[in-house]
DRENTI-632146 format. One line per field, with one value per residue: residue number from 1; x, y, z of N, C-alpha, C, O in turn. Coordinates in nm, 2 decimals, m for minus. Atoms other than C-alpha are relative to their C-alpha. Layout:
N
n c(NUM	...)
n_c1 c(X	...)
n_c2 c(Y	...)
n_c3 c(Z	...)
ca_c1 c(X	...)
ca_c2 c(Y	...)
ca_c3 c(Z	...)
c_c1 c(X	...)
c_c2 c(Y	...)
c_c3 c(Z	...)
o_c1 c(X	...)
o_c2 c(Y	...)
o_c3 c(Z	...)
//
This chain:
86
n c(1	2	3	4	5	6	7	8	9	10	11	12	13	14	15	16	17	18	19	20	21	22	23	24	25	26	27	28	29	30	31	32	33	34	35	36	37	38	39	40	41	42	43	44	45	46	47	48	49	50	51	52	53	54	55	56	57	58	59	60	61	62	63	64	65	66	67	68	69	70	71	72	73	74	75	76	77	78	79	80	81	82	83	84	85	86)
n_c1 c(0.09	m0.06	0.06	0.02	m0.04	0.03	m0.11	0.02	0.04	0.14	0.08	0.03	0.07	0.14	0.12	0.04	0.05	m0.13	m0.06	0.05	0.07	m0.16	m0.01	0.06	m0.08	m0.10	0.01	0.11	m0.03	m0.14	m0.09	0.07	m0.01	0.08	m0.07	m0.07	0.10	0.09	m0.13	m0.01	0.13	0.01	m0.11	0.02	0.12	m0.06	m0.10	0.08	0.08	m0.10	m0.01	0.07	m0.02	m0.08	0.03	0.13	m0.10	m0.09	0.07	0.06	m0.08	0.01	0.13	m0.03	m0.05	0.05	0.09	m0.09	m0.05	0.04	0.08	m0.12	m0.04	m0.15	m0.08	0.01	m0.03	m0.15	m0.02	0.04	0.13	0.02	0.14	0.06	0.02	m0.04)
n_c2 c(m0.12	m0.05	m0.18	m0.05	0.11	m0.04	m0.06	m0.12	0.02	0.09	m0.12	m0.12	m0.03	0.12	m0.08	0.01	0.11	0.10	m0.04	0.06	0.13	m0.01	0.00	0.07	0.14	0.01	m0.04	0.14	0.13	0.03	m0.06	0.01	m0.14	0.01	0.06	m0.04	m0.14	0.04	0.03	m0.15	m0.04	0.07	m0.03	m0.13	0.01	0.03	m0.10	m0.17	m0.01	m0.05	m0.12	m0.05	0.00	m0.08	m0.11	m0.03	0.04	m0.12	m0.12	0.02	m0.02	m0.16	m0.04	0.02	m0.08	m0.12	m0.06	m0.02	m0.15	m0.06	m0.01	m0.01	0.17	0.09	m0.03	0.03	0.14	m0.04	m0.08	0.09	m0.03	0.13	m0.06	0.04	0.13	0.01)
n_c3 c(0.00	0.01	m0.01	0.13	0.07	0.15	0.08	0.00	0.11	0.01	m0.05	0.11	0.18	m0.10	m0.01	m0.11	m0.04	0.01	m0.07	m0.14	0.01	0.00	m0.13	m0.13	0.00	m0.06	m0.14	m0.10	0.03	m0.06	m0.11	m0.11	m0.08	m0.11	m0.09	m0.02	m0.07	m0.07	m0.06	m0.06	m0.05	m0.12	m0.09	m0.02	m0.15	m0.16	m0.04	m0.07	m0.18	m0.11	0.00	m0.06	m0.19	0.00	m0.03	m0.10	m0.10	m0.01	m0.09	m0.11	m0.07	0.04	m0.08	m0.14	m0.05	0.03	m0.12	m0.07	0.00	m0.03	m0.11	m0.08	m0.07	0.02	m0.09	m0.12	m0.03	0.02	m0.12	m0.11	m0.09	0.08	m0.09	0.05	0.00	0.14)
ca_c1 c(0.00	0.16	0.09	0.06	m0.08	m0.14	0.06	0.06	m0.07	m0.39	m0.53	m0.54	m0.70	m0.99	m1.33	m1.51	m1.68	m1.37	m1.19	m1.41	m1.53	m1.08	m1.10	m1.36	m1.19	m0.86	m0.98	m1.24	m1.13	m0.73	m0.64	m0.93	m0.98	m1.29	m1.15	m0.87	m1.09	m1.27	m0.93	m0.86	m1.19	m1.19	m0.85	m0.93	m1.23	m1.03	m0.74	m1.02	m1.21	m0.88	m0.78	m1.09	m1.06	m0.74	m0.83	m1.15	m0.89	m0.67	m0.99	m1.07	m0.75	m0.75	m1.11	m0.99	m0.69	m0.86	m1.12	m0.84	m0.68	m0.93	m1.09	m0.68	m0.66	m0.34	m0.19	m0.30	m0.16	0.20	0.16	0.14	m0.21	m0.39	m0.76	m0.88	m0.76	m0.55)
ca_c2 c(0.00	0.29	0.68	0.78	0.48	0.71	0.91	1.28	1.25	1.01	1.35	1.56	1.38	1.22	1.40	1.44	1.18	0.95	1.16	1.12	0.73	0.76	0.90	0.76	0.40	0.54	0.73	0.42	0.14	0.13	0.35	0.27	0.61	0.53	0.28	0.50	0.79	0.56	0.48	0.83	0.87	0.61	0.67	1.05	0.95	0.72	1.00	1.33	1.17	1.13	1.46	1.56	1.38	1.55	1.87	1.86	1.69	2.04	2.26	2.09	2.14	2.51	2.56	2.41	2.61	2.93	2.87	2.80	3.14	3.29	3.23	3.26	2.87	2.84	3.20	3.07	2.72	2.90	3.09	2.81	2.89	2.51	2.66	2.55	2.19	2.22)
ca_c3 c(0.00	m0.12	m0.03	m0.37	m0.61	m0.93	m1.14	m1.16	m1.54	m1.43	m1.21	m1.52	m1.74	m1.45	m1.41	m1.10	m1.01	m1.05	m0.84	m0.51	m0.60	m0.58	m0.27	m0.06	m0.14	m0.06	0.27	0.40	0.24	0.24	0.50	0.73	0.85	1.08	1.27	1.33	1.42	1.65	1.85	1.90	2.03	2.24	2.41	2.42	2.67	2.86	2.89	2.98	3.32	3.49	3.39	3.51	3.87	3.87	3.83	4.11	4.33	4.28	4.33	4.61	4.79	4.65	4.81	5.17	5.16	5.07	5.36	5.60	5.53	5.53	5.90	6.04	6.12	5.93	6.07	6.43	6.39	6.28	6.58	6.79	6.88	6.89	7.03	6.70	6.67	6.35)
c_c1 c(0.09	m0.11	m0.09	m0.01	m0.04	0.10	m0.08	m0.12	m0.18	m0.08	m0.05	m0.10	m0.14	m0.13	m0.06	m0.05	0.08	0.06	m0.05	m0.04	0.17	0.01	m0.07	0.06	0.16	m0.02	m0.06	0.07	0.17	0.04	m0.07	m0.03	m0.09	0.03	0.11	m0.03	m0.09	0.14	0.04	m0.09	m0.03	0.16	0.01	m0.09	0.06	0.14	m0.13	m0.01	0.13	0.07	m0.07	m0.05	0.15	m0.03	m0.15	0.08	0.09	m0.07	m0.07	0.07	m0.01	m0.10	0.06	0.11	m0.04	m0.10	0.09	0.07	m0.05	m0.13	0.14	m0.01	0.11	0.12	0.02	0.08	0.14	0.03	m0.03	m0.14	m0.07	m0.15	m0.07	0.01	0.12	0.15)
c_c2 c(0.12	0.13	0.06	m0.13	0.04	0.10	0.10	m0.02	m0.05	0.13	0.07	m0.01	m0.11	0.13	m0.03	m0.09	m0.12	0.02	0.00	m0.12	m0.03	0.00	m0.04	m0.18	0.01	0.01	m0.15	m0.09	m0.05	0.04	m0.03	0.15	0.03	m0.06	0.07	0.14	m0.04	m0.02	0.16	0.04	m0.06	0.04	0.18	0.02	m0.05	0.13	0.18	m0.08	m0.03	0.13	0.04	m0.02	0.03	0.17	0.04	m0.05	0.16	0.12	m0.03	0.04	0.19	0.06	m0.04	0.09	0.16	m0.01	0.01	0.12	0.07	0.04	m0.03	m0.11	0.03	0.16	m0.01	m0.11	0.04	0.07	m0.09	0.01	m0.14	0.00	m0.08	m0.18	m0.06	m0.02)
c_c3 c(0.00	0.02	m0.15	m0.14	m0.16	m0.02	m0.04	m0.14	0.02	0.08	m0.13	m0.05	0.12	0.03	0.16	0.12	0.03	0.14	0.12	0.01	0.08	0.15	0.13	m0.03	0.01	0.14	0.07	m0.05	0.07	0.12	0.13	0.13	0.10	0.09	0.06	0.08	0.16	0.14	0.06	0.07	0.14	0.10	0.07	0.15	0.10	0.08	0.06	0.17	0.08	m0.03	0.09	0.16	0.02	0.06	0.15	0.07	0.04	0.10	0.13	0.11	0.01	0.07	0.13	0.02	0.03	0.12	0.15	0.04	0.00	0.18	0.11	0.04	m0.02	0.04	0.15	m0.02	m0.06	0.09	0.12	0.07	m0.06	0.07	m0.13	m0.04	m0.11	0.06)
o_c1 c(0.16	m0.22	m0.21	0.09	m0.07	0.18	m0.19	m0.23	m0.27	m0.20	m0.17	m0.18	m0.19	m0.10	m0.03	m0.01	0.04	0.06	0.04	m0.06	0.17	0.04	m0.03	0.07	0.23	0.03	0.00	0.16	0.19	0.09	m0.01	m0.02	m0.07	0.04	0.14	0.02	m0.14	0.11	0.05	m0.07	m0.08	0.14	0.08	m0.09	0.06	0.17	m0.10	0.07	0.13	0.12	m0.02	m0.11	0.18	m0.03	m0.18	0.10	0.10	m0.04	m0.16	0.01	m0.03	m0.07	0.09	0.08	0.01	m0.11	0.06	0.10	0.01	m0.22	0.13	m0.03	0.18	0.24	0.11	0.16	0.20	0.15	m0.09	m0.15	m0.06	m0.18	m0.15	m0.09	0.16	0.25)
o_c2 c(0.13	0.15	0.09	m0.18	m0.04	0.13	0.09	m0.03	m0.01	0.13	0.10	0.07	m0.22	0.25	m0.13	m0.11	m0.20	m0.07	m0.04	m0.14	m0.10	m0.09	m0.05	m0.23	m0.09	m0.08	m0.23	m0.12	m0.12	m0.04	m0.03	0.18	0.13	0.01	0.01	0.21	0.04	0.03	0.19	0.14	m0.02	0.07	0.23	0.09	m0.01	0.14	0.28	m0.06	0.02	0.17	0.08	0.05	m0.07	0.23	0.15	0.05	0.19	0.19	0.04	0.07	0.27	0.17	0.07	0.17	0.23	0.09	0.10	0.15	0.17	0.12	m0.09	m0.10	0.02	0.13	0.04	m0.09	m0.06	0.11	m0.06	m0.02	m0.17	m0.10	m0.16	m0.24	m0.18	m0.04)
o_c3 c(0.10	m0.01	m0.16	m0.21	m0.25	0.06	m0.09	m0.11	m0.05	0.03	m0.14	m0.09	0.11	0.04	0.22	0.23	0.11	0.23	0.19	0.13	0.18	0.22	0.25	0.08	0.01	0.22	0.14	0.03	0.17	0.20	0.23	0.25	0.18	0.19	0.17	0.18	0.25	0.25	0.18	0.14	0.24	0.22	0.17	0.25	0.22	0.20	0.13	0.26	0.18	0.08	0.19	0.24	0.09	0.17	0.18	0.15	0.16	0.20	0.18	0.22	0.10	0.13	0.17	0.11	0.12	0.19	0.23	0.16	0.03	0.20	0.21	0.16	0.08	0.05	0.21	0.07	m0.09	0.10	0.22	0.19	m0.18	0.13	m0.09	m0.08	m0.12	m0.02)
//
């Protein structure tokens, strides 16, 4: 199976309809270009949802720290003060 299985010359002299009957039996047939589309597709899905428990993992820490600083736990708890537990 070669990249290129026609010769500059056979384009010229081909009419329309040739030329896409050409290419939907290069794209689908030889190359299999759905099956390959489908593979991407599927590994795309399994690679997002751990991304995405990743990231809610991040903003979850991001949210705890952010409430922490802001109700002085974590400048009391560097100040040795241990009133709140932390």
């Amino acid at each position: 199976m070669s990249i290129l299985s026609f010769k500059l010359d056979d384009l010229r002299n081909i009419n329309w309809k040739d030329f896409f009957k050409r290419l939907y039996t290069k794209a689908l047939d030889e190359e299999e270009i759905l099956g390959i589309a489908a593979q991407v597709a599927f590994y795309f899905a399994f690679a997002l949802f751990p991304l995405l428990l990743f990231l809610i993992s991040i903003f979850g820490f991001d949210i705890g720290f952010r409430r922490r600083f802001k109700t002085g736990d974590v400048l009391l708890s560097a100040a040795g003060d241990d009133r709140f537990g932390v």
